[in-house]
C-alpha positions as CSV (number, residue, x, y, z in Angstrom):
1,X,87.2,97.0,125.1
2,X,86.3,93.4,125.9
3,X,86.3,91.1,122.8
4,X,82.9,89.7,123.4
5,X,82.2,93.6,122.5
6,X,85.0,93.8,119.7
7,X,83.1,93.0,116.2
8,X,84.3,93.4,113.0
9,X,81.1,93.8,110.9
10,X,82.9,95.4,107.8
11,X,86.3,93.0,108.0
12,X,84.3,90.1,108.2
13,X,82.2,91.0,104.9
14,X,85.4,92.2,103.0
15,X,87.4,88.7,104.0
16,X,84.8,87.2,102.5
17,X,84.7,89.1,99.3
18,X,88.4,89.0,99.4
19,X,88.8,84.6,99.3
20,X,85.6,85.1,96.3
21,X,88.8,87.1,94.0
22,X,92.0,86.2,95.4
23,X,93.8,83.0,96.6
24,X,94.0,82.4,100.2
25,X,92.1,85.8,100.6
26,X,95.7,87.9,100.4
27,X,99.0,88.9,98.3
28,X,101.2,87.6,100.9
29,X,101.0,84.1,102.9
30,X,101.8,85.9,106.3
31,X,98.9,88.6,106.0
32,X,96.0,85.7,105.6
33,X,93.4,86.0,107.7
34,X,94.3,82.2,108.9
35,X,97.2,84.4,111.0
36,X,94.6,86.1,113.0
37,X,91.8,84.7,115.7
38,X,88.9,84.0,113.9
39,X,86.6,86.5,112.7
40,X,89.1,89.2,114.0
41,X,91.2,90.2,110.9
42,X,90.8,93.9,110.3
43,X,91.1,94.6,106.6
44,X,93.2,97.9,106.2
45,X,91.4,101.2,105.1
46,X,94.6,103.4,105.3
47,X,97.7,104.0,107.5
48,X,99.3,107.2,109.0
49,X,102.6,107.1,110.7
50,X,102.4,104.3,113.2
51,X,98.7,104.0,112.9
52,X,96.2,101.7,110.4
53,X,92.3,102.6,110.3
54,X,90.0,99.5,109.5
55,X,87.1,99.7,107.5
56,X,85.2,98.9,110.4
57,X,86.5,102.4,111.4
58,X,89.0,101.2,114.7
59,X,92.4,102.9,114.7
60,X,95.2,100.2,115.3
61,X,98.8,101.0,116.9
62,X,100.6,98.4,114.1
63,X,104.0,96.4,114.8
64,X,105.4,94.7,111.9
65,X,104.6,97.2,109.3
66,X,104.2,95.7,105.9
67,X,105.7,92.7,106.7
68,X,108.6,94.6,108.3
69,X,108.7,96.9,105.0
70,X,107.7,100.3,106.4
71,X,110.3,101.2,108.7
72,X,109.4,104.9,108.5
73,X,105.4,104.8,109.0
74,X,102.9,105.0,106.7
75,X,102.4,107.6,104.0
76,X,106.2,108.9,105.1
77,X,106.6,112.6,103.5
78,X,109.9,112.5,103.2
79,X,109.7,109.3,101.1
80,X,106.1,110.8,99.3
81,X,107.7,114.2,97.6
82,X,110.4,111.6,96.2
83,X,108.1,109.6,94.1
84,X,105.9,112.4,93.9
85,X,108.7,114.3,92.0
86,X,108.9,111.0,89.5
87,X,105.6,110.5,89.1
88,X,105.4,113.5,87.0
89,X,108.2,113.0,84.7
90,X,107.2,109.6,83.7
91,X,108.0,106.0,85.7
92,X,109.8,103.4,83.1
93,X,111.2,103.7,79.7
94,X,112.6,102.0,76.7
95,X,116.2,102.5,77.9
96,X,117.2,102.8,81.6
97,X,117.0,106.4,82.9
98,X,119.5,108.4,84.8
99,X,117.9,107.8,87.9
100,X,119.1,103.8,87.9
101,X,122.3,105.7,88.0
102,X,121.8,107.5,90.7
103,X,120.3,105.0,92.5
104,X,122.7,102.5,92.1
105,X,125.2,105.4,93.3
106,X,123.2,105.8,96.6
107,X,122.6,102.3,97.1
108,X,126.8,101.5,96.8
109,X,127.1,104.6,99.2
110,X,125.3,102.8,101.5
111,X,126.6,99.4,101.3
112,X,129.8,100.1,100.6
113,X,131.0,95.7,100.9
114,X,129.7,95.6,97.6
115,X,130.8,96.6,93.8
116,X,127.5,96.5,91.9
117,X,123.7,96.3,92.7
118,X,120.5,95.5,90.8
119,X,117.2,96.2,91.6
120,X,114.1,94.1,91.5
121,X,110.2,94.2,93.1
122,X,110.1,91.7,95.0
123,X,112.7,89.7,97.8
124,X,111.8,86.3,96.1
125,X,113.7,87.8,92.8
126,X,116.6,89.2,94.0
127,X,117.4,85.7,96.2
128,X,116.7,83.4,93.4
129,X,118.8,85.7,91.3
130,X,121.4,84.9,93.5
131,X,121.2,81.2,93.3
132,X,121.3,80.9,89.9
133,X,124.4,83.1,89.7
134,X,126.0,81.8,92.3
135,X,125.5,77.9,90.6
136,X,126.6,79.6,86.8
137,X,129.8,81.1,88.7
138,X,130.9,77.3,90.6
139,X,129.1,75.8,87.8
140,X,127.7,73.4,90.9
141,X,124.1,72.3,91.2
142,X,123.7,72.0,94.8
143,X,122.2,75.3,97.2
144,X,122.8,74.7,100.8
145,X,120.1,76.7,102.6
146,X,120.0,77.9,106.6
147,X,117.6,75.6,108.0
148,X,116.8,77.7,111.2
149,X,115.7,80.4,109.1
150,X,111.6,80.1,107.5
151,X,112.1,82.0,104.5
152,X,114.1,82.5,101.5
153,X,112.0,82.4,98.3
154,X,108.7,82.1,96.2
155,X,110.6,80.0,94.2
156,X,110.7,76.3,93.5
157,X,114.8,75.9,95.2
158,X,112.7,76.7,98.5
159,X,109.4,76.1,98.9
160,X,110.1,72.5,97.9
161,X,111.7,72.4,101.6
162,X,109.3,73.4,102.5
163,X,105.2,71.3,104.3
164,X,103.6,73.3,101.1
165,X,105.5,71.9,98.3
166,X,102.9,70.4,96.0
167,X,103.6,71.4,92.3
168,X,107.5,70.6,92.9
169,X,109.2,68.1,91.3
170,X,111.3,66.5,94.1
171,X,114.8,66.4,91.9
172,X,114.5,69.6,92.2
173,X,114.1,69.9,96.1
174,X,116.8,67.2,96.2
175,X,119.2,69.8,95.1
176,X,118.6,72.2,98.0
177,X,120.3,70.7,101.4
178,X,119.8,72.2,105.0
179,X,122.8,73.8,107.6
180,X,122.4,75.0,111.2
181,X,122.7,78.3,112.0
182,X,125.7,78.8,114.4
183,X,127.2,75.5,113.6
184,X,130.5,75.6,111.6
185,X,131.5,71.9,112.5
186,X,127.4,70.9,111.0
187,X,128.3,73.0,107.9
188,X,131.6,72.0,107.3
189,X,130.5,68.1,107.1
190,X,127.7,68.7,105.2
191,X,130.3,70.4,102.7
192,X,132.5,67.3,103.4
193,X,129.4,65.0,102.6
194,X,128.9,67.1,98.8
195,X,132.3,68.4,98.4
196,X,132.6,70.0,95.0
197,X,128.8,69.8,94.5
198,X,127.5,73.0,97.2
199,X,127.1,76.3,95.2
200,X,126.1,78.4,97.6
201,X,125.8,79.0,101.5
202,X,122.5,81.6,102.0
203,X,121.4,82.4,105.1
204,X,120.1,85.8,106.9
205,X,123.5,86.5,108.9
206,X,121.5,87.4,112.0
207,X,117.9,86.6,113.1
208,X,116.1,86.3,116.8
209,X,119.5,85.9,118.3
210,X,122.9,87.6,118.1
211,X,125.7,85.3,115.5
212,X,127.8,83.1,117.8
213,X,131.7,85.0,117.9
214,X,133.4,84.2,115.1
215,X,130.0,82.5,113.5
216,X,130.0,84.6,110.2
217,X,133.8,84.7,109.8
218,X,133.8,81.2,109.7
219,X,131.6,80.5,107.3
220,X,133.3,83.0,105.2
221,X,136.3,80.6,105.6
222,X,134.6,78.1,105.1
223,X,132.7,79.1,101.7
224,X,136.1,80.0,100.5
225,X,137.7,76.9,101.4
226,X,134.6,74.5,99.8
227,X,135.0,77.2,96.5
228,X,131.3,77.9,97.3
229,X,129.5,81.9,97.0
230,X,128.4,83.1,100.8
231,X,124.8,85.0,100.2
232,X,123.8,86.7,102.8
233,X,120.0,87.1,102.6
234,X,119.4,91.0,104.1
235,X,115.7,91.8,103.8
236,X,114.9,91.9,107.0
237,X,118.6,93.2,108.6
238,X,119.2,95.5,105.8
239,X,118.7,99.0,107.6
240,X,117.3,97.6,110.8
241,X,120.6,96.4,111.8
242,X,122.9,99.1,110.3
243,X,122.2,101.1,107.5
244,X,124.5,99.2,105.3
245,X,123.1,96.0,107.0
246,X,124.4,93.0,109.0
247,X,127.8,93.0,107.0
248,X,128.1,96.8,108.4
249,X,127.6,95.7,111.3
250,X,129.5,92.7,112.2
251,X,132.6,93.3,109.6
252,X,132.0,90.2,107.1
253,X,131.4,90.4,103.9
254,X,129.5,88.1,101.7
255,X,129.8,87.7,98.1
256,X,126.6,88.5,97.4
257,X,123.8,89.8,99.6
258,X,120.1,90.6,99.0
259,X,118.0,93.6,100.1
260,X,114.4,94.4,99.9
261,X,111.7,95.5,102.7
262,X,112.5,98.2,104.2
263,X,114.6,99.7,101.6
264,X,111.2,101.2,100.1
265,X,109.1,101.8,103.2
266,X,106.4,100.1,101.3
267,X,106.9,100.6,97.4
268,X,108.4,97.7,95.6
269,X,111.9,97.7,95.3
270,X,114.7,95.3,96.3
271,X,118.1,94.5,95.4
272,X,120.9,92.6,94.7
273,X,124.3,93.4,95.4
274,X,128.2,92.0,95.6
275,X,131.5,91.5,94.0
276,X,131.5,93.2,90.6
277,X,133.9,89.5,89.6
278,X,130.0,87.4,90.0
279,X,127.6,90.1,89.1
280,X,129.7,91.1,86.0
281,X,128.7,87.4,84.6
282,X,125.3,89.1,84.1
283,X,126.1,91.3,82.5
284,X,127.8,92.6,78.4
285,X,131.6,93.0,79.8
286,X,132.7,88.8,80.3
287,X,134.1,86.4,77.6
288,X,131.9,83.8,78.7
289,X,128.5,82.3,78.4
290,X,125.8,84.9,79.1
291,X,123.8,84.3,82.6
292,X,120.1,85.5,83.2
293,X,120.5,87.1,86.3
294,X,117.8,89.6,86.8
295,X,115.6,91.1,83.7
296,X,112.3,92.3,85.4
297,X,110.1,95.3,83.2
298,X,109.3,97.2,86.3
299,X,112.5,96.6,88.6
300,X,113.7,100.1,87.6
301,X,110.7,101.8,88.1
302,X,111.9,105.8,88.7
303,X,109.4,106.4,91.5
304,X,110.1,102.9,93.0
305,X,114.0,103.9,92.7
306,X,113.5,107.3,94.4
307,X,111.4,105.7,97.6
308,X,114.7,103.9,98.4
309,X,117.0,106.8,97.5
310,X,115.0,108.8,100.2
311,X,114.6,106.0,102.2
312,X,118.3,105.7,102.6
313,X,118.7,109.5,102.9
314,X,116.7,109.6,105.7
315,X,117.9,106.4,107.9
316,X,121.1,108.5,107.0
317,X,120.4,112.2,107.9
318,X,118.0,111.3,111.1
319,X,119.4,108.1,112.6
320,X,116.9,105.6,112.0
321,X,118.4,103.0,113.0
322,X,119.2,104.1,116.7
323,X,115.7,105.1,117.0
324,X,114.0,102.1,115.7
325,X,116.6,100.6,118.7
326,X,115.7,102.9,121.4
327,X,112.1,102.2,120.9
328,X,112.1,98.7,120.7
329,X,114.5,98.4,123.8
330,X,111.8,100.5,125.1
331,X,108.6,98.5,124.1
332,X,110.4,95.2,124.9
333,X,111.2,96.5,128.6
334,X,107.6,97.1,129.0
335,X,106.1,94.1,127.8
336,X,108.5,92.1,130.2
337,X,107.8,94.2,133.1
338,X,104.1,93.6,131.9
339,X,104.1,89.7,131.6
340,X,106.0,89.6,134.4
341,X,103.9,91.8,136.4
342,X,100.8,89.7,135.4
343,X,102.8,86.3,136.5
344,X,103.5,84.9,132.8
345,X,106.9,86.1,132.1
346,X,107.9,82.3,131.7
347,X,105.1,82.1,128.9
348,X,104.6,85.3,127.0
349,X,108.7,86.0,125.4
350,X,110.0,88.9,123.7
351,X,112.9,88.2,121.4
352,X,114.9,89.3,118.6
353,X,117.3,92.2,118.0
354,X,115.7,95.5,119.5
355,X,114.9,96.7,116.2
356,X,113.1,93.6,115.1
357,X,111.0,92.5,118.0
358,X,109.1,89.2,117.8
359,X,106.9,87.0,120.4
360,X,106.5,83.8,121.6
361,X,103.3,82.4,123.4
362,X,104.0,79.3,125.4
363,X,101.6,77.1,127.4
364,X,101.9,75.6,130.7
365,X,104.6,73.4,129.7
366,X,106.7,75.9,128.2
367,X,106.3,74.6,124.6
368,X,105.4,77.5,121.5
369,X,101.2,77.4,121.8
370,X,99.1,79.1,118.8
371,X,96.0,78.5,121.1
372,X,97.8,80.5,123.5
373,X,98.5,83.4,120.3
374,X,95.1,83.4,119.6
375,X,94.4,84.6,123.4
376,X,97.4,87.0,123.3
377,X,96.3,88.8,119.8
378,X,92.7,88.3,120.7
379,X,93.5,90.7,123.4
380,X,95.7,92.8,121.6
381,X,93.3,94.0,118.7
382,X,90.6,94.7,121.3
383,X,92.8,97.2,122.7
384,X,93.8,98.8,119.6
385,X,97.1,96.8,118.7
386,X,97.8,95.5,115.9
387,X,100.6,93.2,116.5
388,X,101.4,90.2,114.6
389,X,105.2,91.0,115.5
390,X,106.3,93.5,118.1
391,X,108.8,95.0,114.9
392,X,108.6,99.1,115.3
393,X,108.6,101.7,113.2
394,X,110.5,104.8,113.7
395,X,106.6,106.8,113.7
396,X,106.2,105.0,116.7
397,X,105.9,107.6,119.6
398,X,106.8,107.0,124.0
399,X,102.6,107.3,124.1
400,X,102.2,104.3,121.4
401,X,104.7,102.2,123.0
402,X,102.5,103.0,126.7
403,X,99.4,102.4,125.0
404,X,101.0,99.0,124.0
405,X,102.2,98.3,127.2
406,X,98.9,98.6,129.0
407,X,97.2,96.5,126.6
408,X,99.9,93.4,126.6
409,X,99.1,93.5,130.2
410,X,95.3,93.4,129.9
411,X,95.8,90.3,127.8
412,X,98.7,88.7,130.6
413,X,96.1,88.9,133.0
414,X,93.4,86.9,130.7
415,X,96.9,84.4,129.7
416,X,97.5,84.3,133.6
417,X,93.6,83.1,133.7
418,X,93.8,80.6,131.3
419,X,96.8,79.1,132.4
420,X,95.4,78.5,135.8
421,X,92.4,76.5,134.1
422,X,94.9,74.5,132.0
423,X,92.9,75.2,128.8
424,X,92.9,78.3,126.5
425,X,90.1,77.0,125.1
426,X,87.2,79.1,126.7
427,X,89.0,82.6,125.8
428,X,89.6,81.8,122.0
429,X,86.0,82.8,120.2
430,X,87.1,79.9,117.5
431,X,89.4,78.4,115.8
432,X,93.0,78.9,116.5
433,X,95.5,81.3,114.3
434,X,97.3,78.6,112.0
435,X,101.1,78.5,110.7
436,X,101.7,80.0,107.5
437,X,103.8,76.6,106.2
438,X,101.7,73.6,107.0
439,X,100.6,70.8,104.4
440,X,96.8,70.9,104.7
441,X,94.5,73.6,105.0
């Protein structure tokens, strides 16, 4: 379809209605209509598997599912009869029921580097948790954050790093400082520079690239050394990287580590987990001052708790994780031999672990363009992909990932066009997509 063709009558009205009732038009930052070309932000209807429906009626191959939380596809029945099952018998309590029990069991089973776990909603919860315990433990104020990587929290320790941190009061952004990822000799002097003063090191231990050798090791030699808790921040490797995460994978273990996204394949669930010696301290069985680690009312919600134990079951039973490999080894393959085909393989860049595919759009210069996006996902949702991320879902089929494939290199050849006029201007139907962390609107 071309996009002069491609209208989104119903999307259109509902974004509207949408920025009348909520801020920013969305729950989340990242799904804003700001992220896609203007005018050309479906709103959702329902999902299937690999597939999202409109309510302009399109149907939508979609890459990055939930914000990288549905792992399984959509509507998942393995996943469904679980919190079916709990639904009926009632979904949070008074007291905790058996199935935090057996959750937690499952959970351990599956990340066996850590002693205890507990669960939350939301990512933002579960990382913050982490802070605070980590700064009760060393009784330091100080959180030294990975710089390189764009998200950690919701909460006031982060986003005041971050271009939108109105409503912050700067001593507390002063207490958060900044460290390279893969630089041990950067991380070392900036725990040299606050020696004593660093609580924690939290980073995710693996992102677009693979960790330097050695690169996590050292930092857990370093975080024992400087008396400082390593956090390893797992929501987006938890799963996709082993089942028990990027500490299953790579053979370090962090003190504390977070999980969330795709442990629910879509229902709100995430956790906390590490060394029974810290998460003990938030808990009845210590001699010292209590600590509020996590206390959330709906954190232990039974259908919530069941999504992840079936979640986990299933990554288990049907190897999820070497599928969601094979087929992003597949669709990045593709998309290469597409841009390359189409002469932008210098300007259109697949990156990132297999499992957790991402994009770049360059311009003639080689620099990141998001007039140059705006093209590329212009092109995209015309063609039926939805694809603000090239992440896969283990619904994905070889007929989704060819269907993909052909429509990256319809858009190439417009990219190829626009590069030989020097301006992606003509091919951009309005305004281009925006960065979710900028200051101004």
């Amino acid at each position: 379809m071309d996009t002069e063709d491609f209208l989104l009558p119903r999307s259109r009205a509902a974004n509207a209605r949408l920025h009348e009732l909520i801020p920013g038009g969305a729950h989340t930052y990242a799904k804003g209509d700001d992220q896609y070309p203007e005018d050309l932000a479906p709103v959702i209807s329902h999902g299937l598997g690999a597939h999202v429906w409109d309510v302009d009626g399109n149907r939508y191959v979609e890459y990055g599912s939930g914000l990288r939380s549905v792992s399984l596809g959509h509507a998942h029945p393995r996943v469904l009869e679980a919190v079916r099952r709990e639904i009926d018998r009632g979904g949070n309590f008074v007291r905790p029921s058996v199935v935090e029990i057996e959750a937690a069991e499952r959970f351990l089973a599956t990340v066996p580097t850590a002693d205890m776990v507990k669960f939350a909603k939301n990512g933002s919860d579960v990382t913050t948790a982490a802070v605070r315990l980590a700064r009760a433990v060393t009784g330091r104020p100080r959180v030294a954050v990975c710089g390189d990587h764009p998200f950690f929290s919701v909460d006031d320790w982060f986003i005041g790093t971050t271009p939108m941190s109105a409503g912050i009061p700067a001593a507390t952004t002063e207490l958060t400082v900044a460290f390279p990822y893969g630089d041990l000799a950067a991380t070392e002097e900036l725990l040299d520079r606050y020696r004593g003063e660093v609580a924690c090191l939290i980073l995710e231990p693996a992102g677009h690239t693979e960790p330097p050798p050695g690169y996590l090791a050292g930092l857990r030699e370093l975080a024992d050394r400087h008396g400082c808790v390593l956090v390893f921040d797992e929501m987006i490797t938890g799963l996709r990287w082993s089942e028990a995460g990027a500490q299953g994978l790579y053979g370090v273990v962090p003190d504390l580590s977070t999980f969330g996204k795709a442990l629910g394949n879509g229902f709100a669930v995430s956790a906390l987990a590490g060394r029974r010696e810290l998460m003990e301290w938030g808990g009845l069985r210590h001699a010292g001052d209590r600590v509020f680690l996590l206390s959330t009312t709906h954190g232990a919600e039974t259908h919530a708790l069941a999504a992840a134990m079936a979640v986990q079951t299933t990554y288990a039973e049907e190897g999820v994780t070497a599928r969601l490999h094979a087929l992003g080894e597949r669709l990045a393959a593709g998309v290469r031999e597409a841009a390359a085909g189409m002469g932008v393989g210098d300007h259109v860049v697949v990156r990132g672990r297999a499992s957790n595919l991402v994009f770049a759009t360059l311009d003639e210069r080689g620099l990141p363009s998001q007039a140059y996006r705006t093209l590329f996902l212009r092109r995209l949702l015309a063609g039926g992909v939805l694809a603000p991320s090239f992440v896969v879902s283990s619904a994905l089929d070889d007929a989704d990932i060819d269907h993909t494939v052909d429509v990256v290199a319809q858009a190439c050849a417009v990219y190829r066009k626009a590069l030989d006029a020097g301006d992606p201007t003509p091919w951009l139907g309005g305004r281009p997509v925006k960065p979710v962390f900028r200051r101004s609107v």
